[in-house]
N, C-alpha and C positions, 0 to 999 in steps of 0.2 A: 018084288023081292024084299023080304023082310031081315033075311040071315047077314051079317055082317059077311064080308068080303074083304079080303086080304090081296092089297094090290102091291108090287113092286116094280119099279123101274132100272134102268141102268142108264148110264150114261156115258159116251165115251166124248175124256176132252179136245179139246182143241187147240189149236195152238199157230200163232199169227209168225209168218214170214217175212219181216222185212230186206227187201234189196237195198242196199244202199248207193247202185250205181245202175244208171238204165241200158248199162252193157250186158248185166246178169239177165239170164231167163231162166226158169223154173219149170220143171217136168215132171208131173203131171201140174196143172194150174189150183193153185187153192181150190177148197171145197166151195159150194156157192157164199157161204155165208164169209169169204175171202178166209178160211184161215183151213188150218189140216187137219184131220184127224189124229189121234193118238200112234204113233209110228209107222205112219208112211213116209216111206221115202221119198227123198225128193233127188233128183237131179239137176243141178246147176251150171249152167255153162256164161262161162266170160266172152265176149266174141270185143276185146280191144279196138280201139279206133286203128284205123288202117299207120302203117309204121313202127306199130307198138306189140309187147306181147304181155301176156300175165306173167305177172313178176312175182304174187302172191294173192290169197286172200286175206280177209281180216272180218273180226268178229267171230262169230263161232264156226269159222273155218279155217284151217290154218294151210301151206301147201301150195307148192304152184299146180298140181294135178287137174286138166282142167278136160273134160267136163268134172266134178266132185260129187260124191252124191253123200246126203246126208239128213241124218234119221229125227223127226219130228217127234220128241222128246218131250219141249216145252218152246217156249216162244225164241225165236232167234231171229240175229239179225248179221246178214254178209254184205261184205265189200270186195271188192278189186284194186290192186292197185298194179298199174300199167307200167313199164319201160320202156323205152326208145329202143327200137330193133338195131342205133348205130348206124351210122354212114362208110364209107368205103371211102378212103382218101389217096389221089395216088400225087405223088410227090417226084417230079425231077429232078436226078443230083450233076453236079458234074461229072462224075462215073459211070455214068447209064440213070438206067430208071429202076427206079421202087416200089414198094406196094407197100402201103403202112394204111393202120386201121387207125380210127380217130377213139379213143381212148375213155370213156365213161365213167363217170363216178360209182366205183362199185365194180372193176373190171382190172386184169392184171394181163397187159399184155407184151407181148416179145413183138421182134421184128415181123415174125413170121404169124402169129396168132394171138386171139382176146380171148382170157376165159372169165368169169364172172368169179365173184370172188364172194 
């Protein structure tokens, strides 16, 4: 072959996922080369230590929506962060009995219920 020849390539990027808590797992799993392609989505779910629920994420996730799913863009990195599901506290008074919830930082509650605040 003596004729010059004109070659071109393309290329699509990639872009690396870090977890920042080993509760998170990822759906589909990185490409082999550990990172994504150019806009695959991904799906993320938190599964919290037992007592506890997603209270949020953080990083380039924002939301308690869990599983979240989110679009491989450029390199990201997500976290979790967890709540106490709260305890049940029941209290005897002199007039009978109670039912009162034990009260959480971050939580507005009446005699009768907690709501998060």
């Amino acid at each position: 072959m003596t004729d010059d020849v004109a070659l071109g390539a393309g290329f699509t990027p990639e872009w690396a996922l870090v977890l920042e808590d080993p509760g998170i797992t990822a759906d589909p799993e990185p490409y082999y080369t550990g990172r994504y392609l150019d806009g695959v989505e991904v799906t993320l779910t938190a599964t919290p230590p037992e007592g506890y629920h997603l209270s949020g994420w953080t990083g380039d996730l924002s939301g308690t929506v869990n599983p979240e799913t989110l679009e491989m863009d450029g390199n990201k990195s997500v976290g979790a962060v967890y709540a106490n599901d709260g305890h049940t506290l029941n209290v005897a008074a002199s007039r009978g009995f109670r039912h009162h919830r034990l009260q959480e930082a971050g939580s507005r509650c009446s005699p009768r219920s907690c709501d998060s605040v």
